[in-house]
N, C-alpha and C positions, 0 to 999 in steps of 0.2 A: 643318441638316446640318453646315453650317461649324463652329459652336460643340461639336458633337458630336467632331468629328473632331480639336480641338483640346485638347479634354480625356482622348481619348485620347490624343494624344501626350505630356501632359503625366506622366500614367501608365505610360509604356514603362518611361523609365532602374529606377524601382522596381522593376517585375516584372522586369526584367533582372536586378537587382540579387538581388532573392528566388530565384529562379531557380536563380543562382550561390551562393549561400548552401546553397540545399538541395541538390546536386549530391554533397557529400561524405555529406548522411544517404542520400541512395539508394545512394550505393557501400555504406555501412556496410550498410543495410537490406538492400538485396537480396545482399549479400555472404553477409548472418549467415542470411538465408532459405533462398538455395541451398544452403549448406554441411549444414542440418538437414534441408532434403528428402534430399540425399543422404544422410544420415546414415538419415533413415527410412524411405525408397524401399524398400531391403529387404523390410520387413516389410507396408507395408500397399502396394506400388505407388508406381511415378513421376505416375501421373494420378488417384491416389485425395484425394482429400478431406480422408482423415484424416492424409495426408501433409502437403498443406500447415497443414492444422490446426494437429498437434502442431510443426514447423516455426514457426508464429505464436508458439505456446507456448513453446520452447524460447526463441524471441526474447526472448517477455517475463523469462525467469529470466535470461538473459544480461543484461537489462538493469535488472532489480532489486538483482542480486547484485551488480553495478556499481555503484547507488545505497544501498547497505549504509551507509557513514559517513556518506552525508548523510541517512539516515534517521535515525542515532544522533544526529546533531547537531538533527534538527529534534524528538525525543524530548526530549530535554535541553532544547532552548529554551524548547518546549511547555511542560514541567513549569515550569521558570523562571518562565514570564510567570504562569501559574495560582498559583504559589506568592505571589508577589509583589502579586498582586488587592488585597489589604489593604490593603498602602502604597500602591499606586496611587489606592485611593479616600481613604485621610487626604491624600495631597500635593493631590487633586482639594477632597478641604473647605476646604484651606489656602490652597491658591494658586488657585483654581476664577473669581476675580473677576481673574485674570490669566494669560492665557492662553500668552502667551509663555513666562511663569518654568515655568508648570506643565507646557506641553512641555519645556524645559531640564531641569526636573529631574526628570521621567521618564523621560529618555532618560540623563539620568546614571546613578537607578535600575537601570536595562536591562544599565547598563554594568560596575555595580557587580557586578552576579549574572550577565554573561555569557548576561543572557537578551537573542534577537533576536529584535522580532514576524515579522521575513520571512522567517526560519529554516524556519519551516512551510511556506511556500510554494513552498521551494527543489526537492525533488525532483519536485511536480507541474510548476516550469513547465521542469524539466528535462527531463523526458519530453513535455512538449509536444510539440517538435522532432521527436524520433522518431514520437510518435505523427503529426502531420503525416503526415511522409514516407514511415509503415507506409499512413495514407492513402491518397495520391499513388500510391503502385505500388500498391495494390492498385484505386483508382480506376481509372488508368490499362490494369491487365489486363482491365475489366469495358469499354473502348472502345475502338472500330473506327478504326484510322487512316484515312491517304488510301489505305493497300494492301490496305485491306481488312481486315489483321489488328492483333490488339489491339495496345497502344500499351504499348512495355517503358521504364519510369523506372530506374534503375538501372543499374552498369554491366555487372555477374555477369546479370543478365536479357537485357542489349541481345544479350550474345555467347551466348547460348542462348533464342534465340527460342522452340525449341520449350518450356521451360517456362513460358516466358510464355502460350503456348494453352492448356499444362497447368493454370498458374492461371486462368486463363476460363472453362475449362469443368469443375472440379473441382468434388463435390459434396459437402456432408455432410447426409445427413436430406431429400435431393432440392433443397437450397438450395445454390445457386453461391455458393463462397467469396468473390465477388467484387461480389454480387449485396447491394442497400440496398433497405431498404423501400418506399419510394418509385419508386425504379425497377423493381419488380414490377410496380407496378399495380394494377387491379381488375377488369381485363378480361375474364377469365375467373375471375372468382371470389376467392376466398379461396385461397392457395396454400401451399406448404413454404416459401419466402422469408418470407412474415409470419408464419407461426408460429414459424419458427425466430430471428427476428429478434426477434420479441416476445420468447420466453423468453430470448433474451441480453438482452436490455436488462432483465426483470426480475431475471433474475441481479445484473446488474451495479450497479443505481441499489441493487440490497436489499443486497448486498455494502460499499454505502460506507455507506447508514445505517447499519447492523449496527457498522462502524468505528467514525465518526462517535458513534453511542449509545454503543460498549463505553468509548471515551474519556472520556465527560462522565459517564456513571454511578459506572464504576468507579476511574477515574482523577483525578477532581478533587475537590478538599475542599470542604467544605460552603459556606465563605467566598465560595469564587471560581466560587460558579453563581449569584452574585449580582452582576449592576453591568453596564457597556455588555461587556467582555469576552465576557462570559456569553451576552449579549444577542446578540451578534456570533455566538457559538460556536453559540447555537440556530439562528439565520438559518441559518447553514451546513449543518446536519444535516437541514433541507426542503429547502433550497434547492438547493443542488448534487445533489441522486438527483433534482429535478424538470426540471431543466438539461441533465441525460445523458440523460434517460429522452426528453425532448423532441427532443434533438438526436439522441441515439440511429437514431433513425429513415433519417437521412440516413447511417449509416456503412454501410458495406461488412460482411458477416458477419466477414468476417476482421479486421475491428478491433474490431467486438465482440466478436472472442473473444479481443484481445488485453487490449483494457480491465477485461473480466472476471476474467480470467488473473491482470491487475494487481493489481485491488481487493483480491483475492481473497488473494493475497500479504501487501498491507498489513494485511489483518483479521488474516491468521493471524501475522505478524510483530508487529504492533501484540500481540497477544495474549499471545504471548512476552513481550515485552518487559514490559506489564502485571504478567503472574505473578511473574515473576524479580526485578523491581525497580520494583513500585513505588512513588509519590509518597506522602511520608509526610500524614497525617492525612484520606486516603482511602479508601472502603470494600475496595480494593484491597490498598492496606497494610494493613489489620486482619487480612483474610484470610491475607496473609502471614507475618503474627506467629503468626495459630491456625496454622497447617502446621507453624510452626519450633517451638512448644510443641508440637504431639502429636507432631512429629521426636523430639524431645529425650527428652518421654513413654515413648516406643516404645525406645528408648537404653537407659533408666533401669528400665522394669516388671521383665525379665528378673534384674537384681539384686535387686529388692526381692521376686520372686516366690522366689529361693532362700533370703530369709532367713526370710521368713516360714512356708517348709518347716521351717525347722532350730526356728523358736520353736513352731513346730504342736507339731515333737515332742516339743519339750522341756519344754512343758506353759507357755511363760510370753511373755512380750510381746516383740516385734521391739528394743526400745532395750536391753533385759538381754542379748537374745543379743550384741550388738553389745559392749556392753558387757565381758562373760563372751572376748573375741574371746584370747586367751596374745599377753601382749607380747614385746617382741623383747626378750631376752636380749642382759645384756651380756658380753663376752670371758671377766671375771673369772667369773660366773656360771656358762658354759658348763665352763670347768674343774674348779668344784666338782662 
């Protein structure tokens, strides 16, 4: 019992520490929450469902539209490092029997082209934090303190308790926004928490393959779906939808709807991005070459469609009409 009680103490200053750390995401969280239920109390109700729902929703654009330049910058890196696969595997033939030189001079590489491998990883584990703390309150609304009523994280929650009960007992689809698979049960059967729960998590895990695939099909060139890169990039496209879909189970409905929300973002933003710009010797870039030629096509028909009226009539070929076209007249000319 002694040893027990001693390894908890050695555990405090930390959780103190975490504690204090996430103190300012719940002001932020429950701040940005309350402000969008008010905003859409209006229309669906203060204790409806769809209120804190779209409220979750709103969070999440608030918080992507946030993460906008570092989307673009982990865009840009992304393509960097894929572009660069090539020389990555000649400095790996070359220097491969030395491992030192061959990290030195890959990271010189990296540096050369301004490509960063952590650059990718920048916005998810940016939203980590928030996602935590969208956790933590919404955990927190789904238990019972020592008063008996749920337990408010945040500071915009603490001083209106009563939306704190509002999220506890808020439903969408007969499942409590507040409500994890897990804490359902089976007690009574199969219920609205697991089916609703289910279909966010397949939402969500199919939302980041869907990503994930649109990236490596249409976005990388033939070269760089070869080598440990590659190798890495496929690991990630099972592995992370099997990860969420797992974990999945333990969130609160309301962070699956916020995770989905996310994905869901980054597919359709990713997607954007793809069309508009990009990576050249990609099946992506070809398609965007075909668009700008039948652009251009579509430009061009409309003059060629009137010359070849005027050769129709004329009884003779589009180069003679052209040809046949009255030169510009000079000053002296004009006076004769």
């Amino acid at each position: 019992m002694l040893p027990m009680l001693v390894t908890m103490t050695i555990w405090d200053p930390f959780i103190s520490v975490g504690s204090a750390i996430m103190q300012p995401l719940y002001w932020v969280v429950s701040g940005i929450l309350v402000l969008f239920h008010t905003v859409w109390s209006p229309v669906f109700g203060q204790d409806s469902g769809w209120t804190w729902a779209l409220a979750i929703i709103s969070l999440t654009i608030v918080i992507r539209v946030a993460l906008i330049p570092l989307f673009v910058k982990q865009i840009k890196s992304s393509r960097a490092m894929q572009l660069l696969q090539p020389k990555v595997r000649e400095l790996q033939k070359k220097y491969g029997h030395d491992r030192e030189k061959l990290g030195a001079e890959t990271m010189k590489l990296y540096k050369e082209h301004n490509a960063n491998p952590l650059a990718s990883c920048l916005p998810l584990l940016l939203q980590s934090p928030i996602f935590i703390a969208l956790f933590r309150v919404l955990d927190g609304a789904s238990r019972l303190g020592d008063d008996g009523r749920p337990l408010a994280r945040g500071h915009w929650l603490k001083i209106h308790p009563e939306l704190v009960d509002s999220l506890n007992s808020s439903t969408i689809f007969g499942a409590r926004i507040s409500d994890t698979f897990t804490k359902a049960g089976f007690a009574n059967g199969i219920n609205s928490v697991h089916i609703v729960t289910i279909l966010l998590i397949l939402a969500m895990t199919a939302t980041l393959f869907v990503t994930q695939l649109q990236l490596m099909r249409k976005n990388m060139p033939a070269e760089a779906l070869t080598g440990p890169f590659a190798q890495q990039q496929k690991m990630m496209l099972y592995l992370f939808p099997i990860i969420f879909a797992i974990g999945g189970i333990n969130f609160p409905v309301g962070v699956l709807i916020y995770w989905f929300t996310s994905n869901l973002w980054t597919m359709a933003q990713q997607f954007y991005v793809i069309r508009r710009n990009p990576a050249p010797g990609t099946p992506a870039y070809d398609a965007w070459e075909a668009r700008r030629k039948a652009h251009h096509k579509d430009l061009v028909e409309p003059i060629r469609s009137d010359l070849e009226v005027e050769a129709e009539a004329a009884g003779t070929s589009v180069n003679r009409v052209i040809r046949q076209q009255p030169r510009k007249q000079t000053r002296s000319q004009r006076k004769v």
